[in-house]
C-alpha positions as CSV (number, residue, x, y, z in Angstrom):
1,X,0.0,0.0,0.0
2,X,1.3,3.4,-0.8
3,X,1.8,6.2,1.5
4,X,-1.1,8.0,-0.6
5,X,-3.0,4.8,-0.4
6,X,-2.2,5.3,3.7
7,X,-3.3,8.7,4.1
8,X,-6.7,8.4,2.4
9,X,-7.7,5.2,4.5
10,X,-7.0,6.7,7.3
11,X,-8.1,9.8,7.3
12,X,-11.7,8.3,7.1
13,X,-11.1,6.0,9.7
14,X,-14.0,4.7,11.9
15,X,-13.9,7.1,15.3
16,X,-12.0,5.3,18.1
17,X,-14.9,5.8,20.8
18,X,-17.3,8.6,19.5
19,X,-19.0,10.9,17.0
20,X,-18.4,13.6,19.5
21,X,-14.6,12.4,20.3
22,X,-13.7,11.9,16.5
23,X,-15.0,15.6,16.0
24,X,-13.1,17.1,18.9
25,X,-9.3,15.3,18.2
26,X,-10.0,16.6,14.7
27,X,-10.6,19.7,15.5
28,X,-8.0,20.9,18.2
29,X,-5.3,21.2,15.8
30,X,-7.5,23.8,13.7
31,X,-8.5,25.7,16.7
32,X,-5.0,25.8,17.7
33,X,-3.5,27.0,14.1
34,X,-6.4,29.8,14.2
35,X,-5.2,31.0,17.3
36,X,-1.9,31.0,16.7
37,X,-2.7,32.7,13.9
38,X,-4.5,35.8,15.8
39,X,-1.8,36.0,18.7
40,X,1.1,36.6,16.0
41,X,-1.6,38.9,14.1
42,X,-1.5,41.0,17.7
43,X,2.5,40.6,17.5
44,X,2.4,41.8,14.4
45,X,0.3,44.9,15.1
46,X,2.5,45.7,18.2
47,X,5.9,45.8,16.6
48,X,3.9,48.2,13.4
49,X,2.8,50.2,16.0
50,X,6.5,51.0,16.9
51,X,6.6,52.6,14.1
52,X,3.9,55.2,14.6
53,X,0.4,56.0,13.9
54,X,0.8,56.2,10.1
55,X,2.3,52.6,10.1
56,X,-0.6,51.4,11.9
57,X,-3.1,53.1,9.2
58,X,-0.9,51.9,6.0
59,X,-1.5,47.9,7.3
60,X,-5.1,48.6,8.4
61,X,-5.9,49.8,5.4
62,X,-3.8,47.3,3.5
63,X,-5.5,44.4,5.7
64,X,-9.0,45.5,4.9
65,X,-8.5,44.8,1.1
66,X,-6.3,41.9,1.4
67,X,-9.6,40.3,3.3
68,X,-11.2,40.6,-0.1
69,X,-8.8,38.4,-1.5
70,X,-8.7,36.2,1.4
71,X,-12.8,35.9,0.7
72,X,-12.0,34.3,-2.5
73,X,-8.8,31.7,-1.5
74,X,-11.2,30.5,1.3
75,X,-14.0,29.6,-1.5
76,X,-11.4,27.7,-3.4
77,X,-10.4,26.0,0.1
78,X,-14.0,25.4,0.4
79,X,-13.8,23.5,-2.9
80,X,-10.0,21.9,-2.3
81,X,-11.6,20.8,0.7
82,X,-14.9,19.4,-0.5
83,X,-13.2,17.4,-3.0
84,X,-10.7,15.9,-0.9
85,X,-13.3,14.5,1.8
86,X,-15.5,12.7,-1.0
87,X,-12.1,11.2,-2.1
88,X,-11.2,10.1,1.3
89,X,-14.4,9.3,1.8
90,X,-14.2,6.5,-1.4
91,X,-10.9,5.2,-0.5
92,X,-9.8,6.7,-3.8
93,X,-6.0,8.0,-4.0
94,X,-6.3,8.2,-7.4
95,X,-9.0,11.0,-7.2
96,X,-7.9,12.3,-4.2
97,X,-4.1,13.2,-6.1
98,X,-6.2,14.3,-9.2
99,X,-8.4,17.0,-6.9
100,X,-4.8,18.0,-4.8
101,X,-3.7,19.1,-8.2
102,X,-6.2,20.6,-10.2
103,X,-6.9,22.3,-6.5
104,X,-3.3,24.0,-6.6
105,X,-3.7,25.1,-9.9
106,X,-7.1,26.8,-9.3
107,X,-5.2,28.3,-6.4
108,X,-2.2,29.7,-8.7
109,X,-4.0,31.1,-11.6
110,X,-6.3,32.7,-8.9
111,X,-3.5,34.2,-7.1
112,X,-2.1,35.2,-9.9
113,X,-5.2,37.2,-10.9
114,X,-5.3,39.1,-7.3
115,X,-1.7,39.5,-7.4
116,X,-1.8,41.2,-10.9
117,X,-4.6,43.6,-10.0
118,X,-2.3,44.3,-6.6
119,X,0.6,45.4,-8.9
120,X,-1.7,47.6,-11.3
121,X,-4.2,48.5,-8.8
122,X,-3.1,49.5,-5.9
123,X,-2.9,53.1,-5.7
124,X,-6.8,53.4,-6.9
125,X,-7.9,50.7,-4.1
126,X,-6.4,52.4,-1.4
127,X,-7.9,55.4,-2.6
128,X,-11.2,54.3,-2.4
129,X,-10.9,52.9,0.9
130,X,-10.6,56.2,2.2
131,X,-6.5,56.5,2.7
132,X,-5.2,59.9,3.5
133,X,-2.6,61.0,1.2
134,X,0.3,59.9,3.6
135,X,-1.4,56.6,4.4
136,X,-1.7,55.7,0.6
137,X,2.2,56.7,0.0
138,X,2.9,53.9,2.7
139,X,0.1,51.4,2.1
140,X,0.7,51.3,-1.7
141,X,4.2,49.8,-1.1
142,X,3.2,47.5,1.9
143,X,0.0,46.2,-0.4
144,X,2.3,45.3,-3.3
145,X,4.9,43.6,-1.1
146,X,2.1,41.5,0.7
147,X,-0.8,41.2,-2.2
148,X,1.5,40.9,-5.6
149,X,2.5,37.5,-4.7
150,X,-1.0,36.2,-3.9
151,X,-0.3,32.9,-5.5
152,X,1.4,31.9,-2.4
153,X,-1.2,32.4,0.1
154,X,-3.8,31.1,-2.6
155,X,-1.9,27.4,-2.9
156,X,-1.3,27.7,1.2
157,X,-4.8,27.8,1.7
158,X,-5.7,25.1,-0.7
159,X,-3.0,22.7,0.6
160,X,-4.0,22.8,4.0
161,X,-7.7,22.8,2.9
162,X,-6.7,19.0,1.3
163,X,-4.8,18.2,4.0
164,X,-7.8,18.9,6.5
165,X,-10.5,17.3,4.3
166,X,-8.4,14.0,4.3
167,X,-8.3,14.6,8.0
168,X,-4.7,15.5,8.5
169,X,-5.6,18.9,10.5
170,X,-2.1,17.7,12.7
171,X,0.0,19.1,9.2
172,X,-1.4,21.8,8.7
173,X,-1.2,22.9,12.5
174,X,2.5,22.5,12.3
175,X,3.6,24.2,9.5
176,X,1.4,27.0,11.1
177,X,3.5,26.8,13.9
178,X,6.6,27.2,11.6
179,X,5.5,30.0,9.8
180,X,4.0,31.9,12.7
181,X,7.6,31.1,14.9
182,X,9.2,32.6,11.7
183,X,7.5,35.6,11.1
184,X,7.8,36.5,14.7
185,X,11.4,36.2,14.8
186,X,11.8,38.0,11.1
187,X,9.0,40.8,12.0
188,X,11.3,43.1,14.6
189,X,14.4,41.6,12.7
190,X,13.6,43.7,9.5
191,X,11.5,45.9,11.0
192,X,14.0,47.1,12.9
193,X,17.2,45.3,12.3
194,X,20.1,43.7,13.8
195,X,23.1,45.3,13.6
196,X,21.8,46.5,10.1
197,X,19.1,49.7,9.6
198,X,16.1,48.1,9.6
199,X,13.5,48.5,6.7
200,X,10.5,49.8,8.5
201,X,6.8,49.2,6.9
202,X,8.9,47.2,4.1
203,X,10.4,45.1,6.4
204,X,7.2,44.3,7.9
205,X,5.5,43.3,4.5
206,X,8.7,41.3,3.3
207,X,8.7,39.0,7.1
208,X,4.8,38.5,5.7
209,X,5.5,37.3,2.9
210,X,8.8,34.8,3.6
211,X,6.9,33.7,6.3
212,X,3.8,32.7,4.0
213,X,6.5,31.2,1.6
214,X,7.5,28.8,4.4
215,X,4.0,27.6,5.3
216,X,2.9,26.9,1.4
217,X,6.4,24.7,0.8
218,X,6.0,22.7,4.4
219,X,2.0,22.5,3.2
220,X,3.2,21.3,0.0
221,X,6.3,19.0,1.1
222,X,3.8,17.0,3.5
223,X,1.7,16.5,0.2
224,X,4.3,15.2,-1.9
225,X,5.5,13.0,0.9
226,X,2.2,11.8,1.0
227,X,2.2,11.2,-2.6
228,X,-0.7,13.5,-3.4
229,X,1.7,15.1,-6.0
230,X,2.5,13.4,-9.4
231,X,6.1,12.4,-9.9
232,X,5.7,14.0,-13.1
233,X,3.7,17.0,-13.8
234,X,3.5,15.3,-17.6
235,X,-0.1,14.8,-18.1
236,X,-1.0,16.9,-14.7
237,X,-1.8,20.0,-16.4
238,X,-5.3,22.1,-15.8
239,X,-8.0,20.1,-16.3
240,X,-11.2,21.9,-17.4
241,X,-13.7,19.6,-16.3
242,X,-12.7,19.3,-12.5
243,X,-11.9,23.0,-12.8
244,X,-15.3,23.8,-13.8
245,X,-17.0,21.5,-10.9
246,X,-15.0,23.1,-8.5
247,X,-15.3,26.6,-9.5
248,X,-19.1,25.5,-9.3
249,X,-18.6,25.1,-5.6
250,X,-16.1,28.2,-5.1
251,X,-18.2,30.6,-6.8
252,X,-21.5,31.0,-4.4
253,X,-18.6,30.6,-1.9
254,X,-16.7,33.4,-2.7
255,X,-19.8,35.1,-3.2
256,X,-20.7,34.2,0.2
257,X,-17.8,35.8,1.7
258,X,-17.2,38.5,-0.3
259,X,-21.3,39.8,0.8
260,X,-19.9,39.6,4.3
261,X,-16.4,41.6,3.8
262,X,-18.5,44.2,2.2
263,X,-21.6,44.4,4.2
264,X,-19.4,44.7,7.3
265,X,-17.8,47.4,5.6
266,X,-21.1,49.6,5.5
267,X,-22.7,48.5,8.7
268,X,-19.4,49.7,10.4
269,X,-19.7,52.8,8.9
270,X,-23.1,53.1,9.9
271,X,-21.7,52.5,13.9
272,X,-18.9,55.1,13.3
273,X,-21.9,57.2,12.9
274,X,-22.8,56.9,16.7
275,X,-19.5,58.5,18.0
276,X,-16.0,57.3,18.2
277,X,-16.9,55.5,22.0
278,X,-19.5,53.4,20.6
279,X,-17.1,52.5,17.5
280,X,-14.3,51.8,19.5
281,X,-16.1,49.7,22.2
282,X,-17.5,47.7,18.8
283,X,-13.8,47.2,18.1
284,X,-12.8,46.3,21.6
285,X,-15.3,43.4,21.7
286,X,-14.4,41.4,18.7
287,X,-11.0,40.8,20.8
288,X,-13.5,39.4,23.8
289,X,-14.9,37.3,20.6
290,X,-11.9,35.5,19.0
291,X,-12.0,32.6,21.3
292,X,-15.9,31.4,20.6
293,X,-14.8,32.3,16.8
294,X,-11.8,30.6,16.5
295,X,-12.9,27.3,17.7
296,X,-16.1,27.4,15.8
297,X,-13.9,28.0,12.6
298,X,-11.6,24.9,13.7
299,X,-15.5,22.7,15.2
300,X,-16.7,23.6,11.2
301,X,-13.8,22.3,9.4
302,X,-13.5,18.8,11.4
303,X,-17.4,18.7,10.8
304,X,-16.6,19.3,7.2
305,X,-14.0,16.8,6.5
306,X,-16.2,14.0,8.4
307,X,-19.3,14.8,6.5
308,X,-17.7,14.5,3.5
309,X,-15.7,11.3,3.8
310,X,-19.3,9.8,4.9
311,X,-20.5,11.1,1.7
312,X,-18.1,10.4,-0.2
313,X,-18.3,6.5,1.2
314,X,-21.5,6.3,-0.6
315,X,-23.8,4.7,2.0
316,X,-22.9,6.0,4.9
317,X,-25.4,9.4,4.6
318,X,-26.8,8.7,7.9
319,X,-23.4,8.1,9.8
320,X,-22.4,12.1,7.8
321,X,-25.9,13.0,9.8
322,X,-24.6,12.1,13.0
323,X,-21.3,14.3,12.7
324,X,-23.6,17.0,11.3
325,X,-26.0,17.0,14.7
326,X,-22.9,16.5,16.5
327,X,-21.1,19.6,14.7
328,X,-24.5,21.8,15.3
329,X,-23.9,21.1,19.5
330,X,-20.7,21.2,19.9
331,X,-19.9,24.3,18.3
332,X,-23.1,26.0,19.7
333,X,-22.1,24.5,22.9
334,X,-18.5,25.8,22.6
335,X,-19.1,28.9,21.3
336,X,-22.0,29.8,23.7
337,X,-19.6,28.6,27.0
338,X,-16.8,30.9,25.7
339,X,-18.5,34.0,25.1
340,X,-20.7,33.5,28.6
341,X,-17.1,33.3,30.3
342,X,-15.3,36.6,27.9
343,X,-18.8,38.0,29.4
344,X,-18.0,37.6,32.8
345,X,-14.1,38.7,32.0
346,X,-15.0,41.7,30.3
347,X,-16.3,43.0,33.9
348,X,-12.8,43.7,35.0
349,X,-10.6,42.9,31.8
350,X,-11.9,45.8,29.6
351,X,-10.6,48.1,31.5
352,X,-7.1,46.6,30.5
353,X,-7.7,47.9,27.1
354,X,-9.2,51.4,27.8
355,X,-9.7,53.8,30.9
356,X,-12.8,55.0,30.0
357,X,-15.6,53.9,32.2
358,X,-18.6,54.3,29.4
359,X,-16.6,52.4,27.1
360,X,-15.9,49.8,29.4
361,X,-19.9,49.7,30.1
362,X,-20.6,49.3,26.8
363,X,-18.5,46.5,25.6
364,X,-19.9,44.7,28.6
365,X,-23.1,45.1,27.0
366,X,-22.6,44.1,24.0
367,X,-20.7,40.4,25.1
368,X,-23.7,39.6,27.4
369,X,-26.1,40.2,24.1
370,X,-23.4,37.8,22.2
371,X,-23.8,35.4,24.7
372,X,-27.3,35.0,23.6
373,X,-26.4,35.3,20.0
374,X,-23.6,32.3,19.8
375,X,-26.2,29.4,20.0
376,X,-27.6,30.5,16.9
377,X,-24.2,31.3,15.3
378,X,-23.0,27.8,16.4
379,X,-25.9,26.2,14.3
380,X,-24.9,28.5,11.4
381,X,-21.4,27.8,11.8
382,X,-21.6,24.2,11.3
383,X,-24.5,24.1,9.2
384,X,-22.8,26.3,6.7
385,X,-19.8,23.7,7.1
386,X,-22.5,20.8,6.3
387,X,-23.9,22.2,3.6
388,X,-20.5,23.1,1.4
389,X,-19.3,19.4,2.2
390,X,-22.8,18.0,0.8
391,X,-21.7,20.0,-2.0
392,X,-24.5,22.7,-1.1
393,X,-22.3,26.0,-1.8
394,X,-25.4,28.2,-2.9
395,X,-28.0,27.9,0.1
396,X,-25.6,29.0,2.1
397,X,-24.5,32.1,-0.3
398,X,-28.1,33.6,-0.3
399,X,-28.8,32.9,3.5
400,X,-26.1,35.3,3.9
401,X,-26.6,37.8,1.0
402,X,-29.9,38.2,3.0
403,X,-28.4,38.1,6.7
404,X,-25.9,40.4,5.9
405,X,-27.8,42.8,4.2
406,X,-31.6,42.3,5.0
407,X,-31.3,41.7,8.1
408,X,-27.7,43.1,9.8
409,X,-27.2,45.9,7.5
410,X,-30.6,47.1,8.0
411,X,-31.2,46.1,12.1
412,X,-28.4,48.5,12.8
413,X,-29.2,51.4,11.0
414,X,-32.7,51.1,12.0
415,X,-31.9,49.9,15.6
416,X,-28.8,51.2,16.3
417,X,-28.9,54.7,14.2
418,X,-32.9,55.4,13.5
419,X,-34.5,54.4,17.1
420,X,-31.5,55.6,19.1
421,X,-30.3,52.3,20.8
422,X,-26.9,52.7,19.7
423,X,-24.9,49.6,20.3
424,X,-27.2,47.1,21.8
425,X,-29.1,47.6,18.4
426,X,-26.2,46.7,16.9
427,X,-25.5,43.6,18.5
428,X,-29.2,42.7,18.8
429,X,-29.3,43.2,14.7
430,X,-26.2,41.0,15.1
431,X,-28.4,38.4,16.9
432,X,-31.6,38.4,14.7
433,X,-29.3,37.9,11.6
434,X,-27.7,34.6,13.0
435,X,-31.0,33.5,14.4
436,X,-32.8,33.5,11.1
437,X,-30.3,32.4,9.1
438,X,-29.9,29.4,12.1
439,X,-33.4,28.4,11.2
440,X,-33.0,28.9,7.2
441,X,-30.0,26.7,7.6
442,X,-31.3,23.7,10.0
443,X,-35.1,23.8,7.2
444,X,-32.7,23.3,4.2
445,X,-30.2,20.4,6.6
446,X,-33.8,18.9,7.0
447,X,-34.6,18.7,3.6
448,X,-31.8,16.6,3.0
449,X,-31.4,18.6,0.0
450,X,-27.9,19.8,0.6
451,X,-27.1,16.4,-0.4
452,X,-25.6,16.7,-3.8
453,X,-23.1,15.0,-6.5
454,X,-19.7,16.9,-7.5
């Protein structure tokens, strides 16, 4: 049996005592990588801050577009993903190398699209963002340095999204750890240098990207050691047909993610319009928020990778069920038990991050209305995961075109702005758009209609 052979039997082993247990081994590493993740993303932040408030605006700014891009590598790890489970899933190495590469090329001509407009585009994008004249002069170089060579984060994504649907989350986990434990050694290096000027914002964006380069080649060396990659890439090339069924998933995906980036960008306009406290205690709580987020994210991809190797077994749609309903509780369970304890933390740890005693009051506020949101964003979090692995990508996509904007958008200008409740409409807006797209999602899991062919 080949190593290939290996990896796809047993990432769809039978779980060793549980539904529930299977779930959670699989999804530790993933929750760890994502936090990881966020703590060198506050590392990150603290060393550009160094070099002054104009630093801080030129990556913020920067970071706001780039999350448009990331939007569309995460639909093509959606689809990377998807594919890999149902070949997991049918004990098939053959299929599962044939959907690693086509994956990795959808990733590089992608990337390759993003990093061109990057190059040409820059300037303009920053511009309408809103970048002050001295911000843009700074962003625009940062952006290039970090956006031109897109490729790499594209294929980084899509490896590890293989690698996770096969059910090797342990992988990808550690070549996050190497990339994270590299860029926080090269950030202040070039930065600020070592017996060498350092290279300021450049320096910054060039740790970024070397440290992105190292994640993508450990991604890709686990792969090939796996033999998910041809020996020969004679006869690998792009092939339109699996292309074209992934993109079918990718698409509403993107789609999907791209309604969010923008939809938060004009709802968070619409809270700067209540004062720069009530903006800045917004801000403040989404660091109180990372936990339940994070290990929702990491719950939703082992639920994922489960239900699709079920599927993908052919007759085990009942036993991809069972990690579904188990995906729905855990993360709800999770998710609701973290925020309920960042509640109770916020009494006395928001004041670590301002002085200001009407900030502080409202950022408690708004965590004990998100602790009666996160039931309702557990269901969607792992329903959403369900759906995409049944090979339902566009449910999903209009559930939160009309969250995001019917419901969210709306609920806080009308609630927040219009009748004067400031940021408790916010968050309650918040919590009426996860609760009914909770109940869209669990009518169309019932349906059994997010059950479909690749």
């Amino acid at each position: 049996m080949s190593e290939l052979e290996r990896q796809v039997n047993s990432g769809q082993a039978a779980p060793p005592v549980s539904v529930t247990r299977d779930l959670l081994l699989l999804a530790w590493p993933a929750i760890t990588e994502n936090l990881l993740q966020s703590a060198v993303g506050f590392a990150d932040s603290f060393f550009v801050s160094r070099l002054g408030l104009g630093a801080v605006a030129a990556v913020g700014v920067s970071d706001a577009l780039l999350q448009v891009f990331f939007a569309v590598f995460l639909a093509v790890a959606t689809a990377s993903g998807t594919f890999s489970a149902r070949a997991t899933g049918a004990k098939d190495a053959a299929a599962f190398q044939r959907a690693t590469v086509q994956a990795l090329w959808l990733a590089v001509a992608v990337g390759l699209v993003c990093g061109l407009l990057a190059l040409m585009l820059a300037g303009p994008l920053l511009t309408v963002m809103g970048a002050a004249p001295e911000v843009r002069a700074a962003g625009e170089t940062y952006f290039r340095i970090v956006a031109v060579p897109s490729a790499v984060m594209a294929v980084m994504y899509a490896a590890g999204a293989v690698l996770r649907g096969a059910g090797d989350t342990r992988a990808a986990l550690k070549a996050g750890l190497w990339m994270n434990a590299a860029h926080l050694v090269l950030d202040p290096l070039l930065i600020f240098g070592l017996g060498f000027s350092g290279l300021g914002l450049v320096g910054a964006g060039v740790a970024t990207v070397l440290a992105r380069l190292l994640g993508a080649a450990l991604l890709l060396g686990r792969l090939r050691r796996v033999g998910a990659l041809p020996s020969s890439w004679r006869g690998a090339g792009p092939d339109g047909s699996v292309l074209r069924r992934m993109a079918r998933l990718g698409v509403p995906s993107a789609l999907e993610r791209l309604a969010m980036r923008f939809g938060q960008i004009v709802y968070f306009g619409l809270i700067l319009r209540l004062g720069t406290e009530v903006y800045a205690a917004h801000t403040l709580t989404g660091n109180f928020t990372l936990f339940a987020s994070v290990t929702g994210t990491g719950l939703a991809a082992a639920t994922s990778a489960r239900v699709g190797q079920r599927l993908g077994a052919g007759e085990e749609e009942e036993e991809a069920r069972r990690y579904a309903l188990s995906g729905v509780w855990l993360s709800s369970a999770f998710m609701t038990g973290l925020a309920l304890l960042a509640w109770v933390a916020s009494f006395w740890g928001a004041s670590l991050f301002t002085s200001h005693a009407h900030v502080v009051a409202l950022i408690v506020l708004a965590l004990g209305i998100d602790v009666l949101t996160q039931p309702a964003t557990g269901v969607v979090t792992a329903l959403t995961a369900t759906l995409q692995a049944g090979g339902d990508t566009r449910f999903p996509m209009w559930t939160t075109l009309v969250g995001i904007w019917g419901v969210r958008t709306v609920g806080v200008y009308l609630l927040g702005v219009r009748w004067g409740l400031g940021l408790a409409g916010v968050w309650l807006a918040i919590l009426l758009d996860n609760a009914l797209r909770a109940l869209a999602l669990w009518w169309r899991y019932r349906s059994g209609k997010w059950i479909q062919g690749l």
